[in-house]
C-alpha positions in Angstrom: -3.8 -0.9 -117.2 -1.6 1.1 -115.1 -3.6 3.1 -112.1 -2.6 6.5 -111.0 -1.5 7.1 -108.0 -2.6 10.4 -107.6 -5.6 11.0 -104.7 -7.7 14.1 -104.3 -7.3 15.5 -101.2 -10.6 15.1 -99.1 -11.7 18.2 -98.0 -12.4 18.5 -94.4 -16.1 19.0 -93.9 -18.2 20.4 -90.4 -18.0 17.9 -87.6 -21.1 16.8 -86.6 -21.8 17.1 -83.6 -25.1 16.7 -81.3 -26.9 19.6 -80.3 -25.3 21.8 -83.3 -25.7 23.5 -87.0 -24.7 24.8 -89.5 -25.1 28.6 -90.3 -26.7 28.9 -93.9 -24.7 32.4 -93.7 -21.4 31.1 -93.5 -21.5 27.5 -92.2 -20.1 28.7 -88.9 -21.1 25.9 -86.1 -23.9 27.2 -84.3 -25.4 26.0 -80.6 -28.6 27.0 -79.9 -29.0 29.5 -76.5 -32.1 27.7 -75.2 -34.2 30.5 -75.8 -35.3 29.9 -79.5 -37.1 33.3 -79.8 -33.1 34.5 -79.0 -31.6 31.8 -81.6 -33.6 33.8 -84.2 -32.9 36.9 -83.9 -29.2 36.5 -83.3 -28.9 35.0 -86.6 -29.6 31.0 -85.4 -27.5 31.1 -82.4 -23.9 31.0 -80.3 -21.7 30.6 -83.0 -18.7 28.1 -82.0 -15.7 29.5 -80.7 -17.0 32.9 -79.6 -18.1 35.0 -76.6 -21.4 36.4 -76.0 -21.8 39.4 -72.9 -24.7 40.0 -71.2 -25.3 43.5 -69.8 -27.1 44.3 -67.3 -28.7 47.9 -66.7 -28.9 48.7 -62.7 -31.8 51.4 -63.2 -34.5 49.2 -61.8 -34.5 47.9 -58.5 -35.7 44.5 -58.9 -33.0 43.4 -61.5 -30.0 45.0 -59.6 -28.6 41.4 -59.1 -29.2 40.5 -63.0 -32.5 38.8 -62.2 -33.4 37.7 -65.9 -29.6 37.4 -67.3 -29.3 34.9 -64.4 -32.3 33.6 -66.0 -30.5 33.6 -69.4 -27.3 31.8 -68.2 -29.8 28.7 -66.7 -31.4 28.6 -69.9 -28.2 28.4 -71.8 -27.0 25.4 -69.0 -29.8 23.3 -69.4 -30.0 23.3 -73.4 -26.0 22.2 -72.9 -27.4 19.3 -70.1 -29.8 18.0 -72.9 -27.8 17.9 -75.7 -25.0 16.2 -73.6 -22.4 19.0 -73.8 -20.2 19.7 -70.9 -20.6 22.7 -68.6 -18.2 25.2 -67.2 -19.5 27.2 -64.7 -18.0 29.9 -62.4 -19.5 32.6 -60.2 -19.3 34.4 -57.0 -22.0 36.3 -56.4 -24.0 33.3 -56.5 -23.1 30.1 -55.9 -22.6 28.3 -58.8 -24.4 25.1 -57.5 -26.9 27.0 -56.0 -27.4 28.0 -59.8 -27.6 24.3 -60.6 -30.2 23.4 -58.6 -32.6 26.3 -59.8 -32.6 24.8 -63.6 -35.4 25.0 -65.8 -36.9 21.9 -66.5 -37.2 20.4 -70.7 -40.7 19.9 -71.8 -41.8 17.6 -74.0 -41.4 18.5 -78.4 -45.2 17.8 -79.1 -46.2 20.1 -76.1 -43.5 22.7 -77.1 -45.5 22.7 -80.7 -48.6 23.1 -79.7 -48.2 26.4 -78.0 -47.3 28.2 -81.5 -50.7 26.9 -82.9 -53.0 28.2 -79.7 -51.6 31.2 -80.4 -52.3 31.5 -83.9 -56.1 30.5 -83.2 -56.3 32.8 -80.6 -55.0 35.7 -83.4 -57.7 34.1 -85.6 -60.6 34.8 -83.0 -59.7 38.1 -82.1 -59.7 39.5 -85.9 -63.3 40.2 -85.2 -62.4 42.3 -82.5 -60.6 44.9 -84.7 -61.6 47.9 -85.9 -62.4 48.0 -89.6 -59.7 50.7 -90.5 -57.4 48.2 -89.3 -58.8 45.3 -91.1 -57.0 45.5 -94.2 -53.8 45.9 -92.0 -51.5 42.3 -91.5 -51.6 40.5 -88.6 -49.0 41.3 -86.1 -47.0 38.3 -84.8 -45.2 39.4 -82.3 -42.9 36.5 -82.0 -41.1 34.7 -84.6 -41.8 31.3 -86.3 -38.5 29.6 -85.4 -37.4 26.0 -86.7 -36.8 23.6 -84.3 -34.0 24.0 -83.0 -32.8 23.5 -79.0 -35.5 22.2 -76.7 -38.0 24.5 -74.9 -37.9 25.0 -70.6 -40.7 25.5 -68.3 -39.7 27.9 -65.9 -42.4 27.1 -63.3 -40.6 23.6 -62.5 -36.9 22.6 -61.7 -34.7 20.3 -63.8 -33.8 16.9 -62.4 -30.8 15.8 -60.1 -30.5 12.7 -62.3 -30.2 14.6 -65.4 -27.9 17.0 -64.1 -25.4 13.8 -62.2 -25.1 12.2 -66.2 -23.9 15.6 -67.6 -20.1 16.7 -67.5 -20.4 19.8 -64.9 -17.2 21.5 -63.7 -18.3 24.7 -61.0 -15.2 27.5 -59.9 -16.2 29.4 -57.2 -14.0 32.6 -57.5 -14.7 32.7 -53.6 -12.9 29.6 -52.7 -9.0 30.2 -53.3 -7.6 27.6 -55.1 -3.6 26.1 -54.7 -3.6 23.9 -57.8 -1.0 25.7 -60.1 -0.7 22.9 -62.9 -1.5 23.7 -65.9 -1.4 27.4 -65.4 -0.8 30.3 -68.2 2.0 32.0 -67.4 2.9 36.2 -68.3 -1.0 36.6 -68.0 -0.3 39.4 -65.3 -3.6 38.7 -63.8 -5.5 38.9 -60.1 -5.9 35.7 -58.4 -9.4 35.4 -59.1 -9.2 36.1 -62.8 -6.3 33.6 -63.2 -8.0 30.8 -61.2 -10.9 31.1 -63.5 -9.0 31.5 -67.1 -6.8 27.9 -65.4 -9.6 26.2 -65.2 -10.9 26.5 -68.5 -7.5 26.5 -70.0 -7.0 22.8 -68.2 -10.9 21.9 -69.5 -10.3 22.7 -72.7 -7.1 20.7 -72.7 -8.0 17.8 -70.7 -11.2 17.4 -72.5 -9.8 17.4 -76.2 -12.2 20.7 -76.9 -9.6 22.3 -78.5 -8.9 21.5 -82.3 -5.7 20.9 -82.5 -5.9 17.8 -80.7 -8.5 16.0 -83.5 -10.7 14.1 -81.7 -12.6 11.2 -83.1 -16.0 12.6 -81.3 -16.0 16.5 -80.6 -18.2 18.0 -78.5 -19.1 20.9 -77.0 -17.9 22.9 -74.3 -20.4 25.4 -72.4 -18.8 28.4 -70.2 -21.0 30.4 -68.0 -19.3 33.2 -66.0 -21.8 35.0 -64.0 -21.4 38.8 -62.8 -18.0 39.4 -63.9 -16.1 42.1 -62.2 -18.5 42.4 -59.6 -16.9 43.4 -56.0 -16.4 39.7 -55.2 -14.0 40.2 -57.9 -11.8 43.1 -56.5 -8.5 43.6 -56.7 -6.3 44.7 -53.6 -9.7 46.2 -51.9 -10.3 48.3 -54.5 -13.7 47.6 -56.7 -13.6 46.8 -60.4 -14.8 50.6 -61.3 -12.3 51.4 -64.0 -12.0 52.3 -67.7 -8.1 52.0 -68.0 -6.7 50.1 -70.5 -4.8 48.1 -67.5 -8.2 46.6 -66.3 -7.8 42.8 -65.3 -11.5 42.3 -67.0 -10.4 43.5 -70.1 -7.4 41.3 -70.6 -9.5 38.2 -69.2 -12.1 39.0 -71.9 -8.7 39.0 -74.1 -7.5 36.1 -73.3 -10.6 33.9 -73.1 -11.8 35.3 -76.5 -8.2 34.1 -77.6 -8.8 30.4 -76.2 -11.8 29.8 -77.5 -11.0 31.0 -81.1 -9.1 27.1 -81.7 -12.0 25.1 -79.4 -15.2 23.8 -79.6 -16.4 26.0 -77.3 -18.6 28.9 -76.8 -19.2 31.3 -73.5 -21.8 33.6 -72.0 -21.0 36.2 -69.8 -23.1 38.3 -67.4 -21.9 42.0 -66.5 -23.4 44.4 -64.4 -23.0 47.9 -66.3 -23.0 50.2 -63.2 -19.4 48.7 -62.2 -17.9 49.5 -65.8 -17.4 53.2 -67.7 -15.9 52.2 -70.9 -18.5 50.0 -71.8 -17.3 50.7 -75.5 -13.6 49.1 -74.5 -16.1 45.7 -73.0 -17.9 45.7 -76.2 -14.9 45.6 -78.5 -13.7 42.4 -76.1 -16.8 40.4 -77.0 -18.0 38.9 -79.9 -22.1 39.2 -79.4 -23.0 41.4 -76.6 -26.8 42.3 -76.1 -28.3 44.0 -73.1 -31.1 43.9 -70.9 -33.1 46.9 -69.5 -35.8 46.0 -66.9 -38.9 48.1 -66.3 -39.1 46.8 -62.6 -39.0 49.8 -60.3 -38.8 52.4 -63.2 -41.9 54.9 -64.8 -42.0 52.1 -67.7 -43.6 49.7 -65.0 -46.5 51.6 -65.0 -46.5 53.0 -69.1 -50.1 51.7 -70.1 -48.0 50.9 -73.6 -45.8 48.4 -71.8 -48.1 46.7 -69.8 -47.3 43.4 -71.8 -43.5 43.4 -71.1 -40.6 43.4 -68.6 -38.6 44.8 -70.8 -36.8 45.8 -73.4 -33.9 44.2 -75.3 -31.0 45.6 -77.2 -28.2 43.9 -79.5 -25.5 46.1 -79.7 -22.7 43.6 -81.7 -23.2 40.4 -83.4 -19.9 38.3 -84.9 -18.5 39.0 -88.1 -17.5 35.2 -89.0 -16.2 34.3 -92.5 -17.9 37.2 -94.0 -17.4 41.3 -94.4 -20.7 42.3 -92.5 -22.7 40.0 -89.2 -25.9 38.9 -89.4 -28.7 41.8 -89.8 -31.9 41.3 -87.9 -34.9 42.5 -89.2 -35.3 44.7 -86.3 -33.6 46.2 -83.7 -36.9 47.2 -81.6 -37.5 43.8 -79.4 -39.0 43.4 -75.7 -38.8 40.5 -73.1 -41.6 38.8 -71.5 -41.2 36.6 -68.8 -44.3 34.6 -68.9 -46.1 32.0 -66.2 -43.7 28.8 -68.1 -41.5 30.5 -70.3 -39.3 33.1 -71.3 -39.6 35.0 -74.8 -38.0 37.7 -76.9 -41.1 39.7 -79.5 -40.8 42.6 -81.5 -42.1 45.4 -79.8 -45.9 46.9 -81.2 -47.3 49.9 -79.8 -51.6 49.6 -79.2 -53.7 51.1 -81.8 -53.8 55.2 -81.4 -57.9 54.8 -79.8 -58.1 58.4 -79.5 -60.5 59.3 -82.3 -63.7 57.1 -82.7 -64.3 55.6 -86.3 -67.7 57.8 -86.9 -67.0 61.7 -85.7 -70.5 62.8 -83.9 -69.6 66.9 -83.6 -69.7 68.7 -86.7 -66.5 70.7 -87.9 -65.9 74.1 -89.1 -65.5 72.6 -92.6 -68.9 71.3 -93.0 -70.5 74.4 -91.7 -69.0 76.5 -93.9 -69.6 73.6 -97.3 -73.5 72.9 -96.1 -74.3 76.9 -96.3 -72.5 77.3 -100.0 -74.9 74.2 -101.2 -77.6 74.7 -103.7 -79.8 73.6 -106.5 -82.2 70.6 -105.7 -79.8 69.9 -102.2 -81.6 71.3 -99.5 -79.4 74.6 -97.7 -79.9 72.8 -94.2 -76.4 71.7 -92.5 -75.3 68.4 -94.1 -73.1 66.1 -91.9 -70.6 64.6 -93.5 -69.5 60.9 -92.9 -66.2 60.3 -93.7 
């Protein structure tokens, strides 16, 4: 019996790789930000190959310096240590292994499940507590049931050296000039600090086998953390970064990098501060996911009775469009932050119950006045309170 020789062609499937999924959207390659509250409501987190800017506001005082998007960017480095993927870090404003040694440590999966479930019982005893024309109301759970998905941080204690010598960590300091011109991308047209930086990861990405072209028996995942871009430790010829012409050297690095990663296994956070940029539209349009942070430290919210639970609040302004027409939609666009004693979460935001008006109304309206002298027959013509 003679045998064909024709072969279907296998179709190449999604590389498995640790510390990654699948998006049930569009089976883009997803890496979880470390924050799974953030995971959720960005759609199930990073997708591969993209860039997501942090913006920082610089109304309050306290978070001038990007207090809790620092916070973000450690978060994002130590999920990237435990899964095993390699880290690209650069910086200026702070050292980048001073941000190293301030990582959140993992805690244990059985202790990170057992916080959901206090919760709930605590819910469950305060039902009692409500008042009963809010009883039939549902219960308001501020923040999400999330898969697992990433690994949970205590912020209260630091990662360990160890763990932190067995990942693959590569640090730029854009305050140290650098004189290594291999592998360099030529026609960029770009300062000295912007092209050090874009080098670097260029020569990771190659050196490493992150990008796809090169086929790689075990992929894995490359991490790149760029904190306070275009702050003044990034200026250009004295001058600060302060512009909104097309010509800005931010712009085109964002252009570039975004370009890079797009045929990598890579994915990148960002941190901006927003009071250095005026065509914030033009830095949105450069990014793939950009969400924002807005602080209440040193403002009138500090002290709003209604915010007393929070820090602050947080905004998504883009999410990617990835092998579909429209981006993921979250099921709302009102969320807060909370920085709590261990942890850092992302909750819708609830306003407390209107208490103004008590449930039984002692003083006696117009209305019934003017109903209880009408009444007759058998009902006596004495002022009748109403209940209602």
């Amino acid at each position: 019996m003679a045998v064909s020789s024709f072969q279907k062609k296998a179709r190449r499937g999604i590389p498995q790789i640790p510390g990654t999924r699948p998006s049930l959207r569009n089976s883009q390659l997803l890496v979880s930000t470390g924050v799974p509250s953030l995971d959720h409501f960005i759609g199930g987190g990073l997708a591969v190959g993209t860039v997501m800017l942090i913006v920082i506001i610089n109304i309050p005082e306290e978070d001038v310096f990007g207090v809790y998007a620092k916070l973000l960017l450690k978060y994002f480095i130590s999920e990237g240590i435990v899964c095993g993927h390699s880290v690209f870090l650069s910086g200026g404003d702070v050292s980048p292994t001073q941000i190293l040694q301030g990582l959140p440590a993992p805690i244990s999966d059985n202790l990170a499940h057992r916080k959901p479930e206090a919760e709930s019982r605590e819910v469950a005893a305060e039902l009692m507590k409500i008042a009963w024309r809010y009883s039939d109301l549902p219960v308001v759970q501020p923040a999400p049931v999330v898969h697992q998905f990433g690994h949970y941080y205590d912020v209260s204690l630091v990662m360990d050296s160890k763990l932190i010598q067995q990942c693959d960590i590569e640090t730029c300091d854009i305050c140290e000039r650098s004189t290594d011109s291999s592998e360099q991308l030529n026609g960029t047209l770009l300062p000295w600090s912007y092209q050090m930086v874009l080098n670097r990861i260029w020569r990771k990405l190659k050196k490493g086998n992150f990008l796809t072209s090169s086929n790689p028996d075990e992929p894995n995942i490359l991490r790149i953390n760029i904190h306070s871009l275009g702050s003044p430790l990034w200026r250009t010829n004295g001058g600060s970064e302060r512009s909104s012409s097309l010509d800005s050297p931010m712009f085109k690095f964002l252009h570039l990098l975004r370009a890079l990663l797009r045929s990598a296994y890579a994915v990148c956070v960002v941190t901006v501060p927003s009071h250095l940029i005026q065509d914030m539209e033009r830095l949105r349009f450069e990014s793939d996911t950009v969400v924002k942070l807005e602080s209440f430290a040193g403002s009138d919210k500090e002290m709003n009775p209604v915010f007393k639970d929070y820090h602050g609040l947080f905004h998504i302004l883009k999410l990617p469009r990835l092998n579909s027409l429209t981006s993921f939609i979250p099921e709302t666009k009102d969320l807060c932050f909370q920085l709590k004693k261990k942890k850092f979460t992302i909750e819708k935001l609830h306003m407390p119950p209107d208490l103004s008006e008590t449930a039984s109304r002692t003083d006696k309206g117009p209305l019934v006045d003017k109903l209880s002298s009408k009444l007759v027959g058998c009902i006596p013509a004495t002022k009748v309170t109403l209940d209602f």
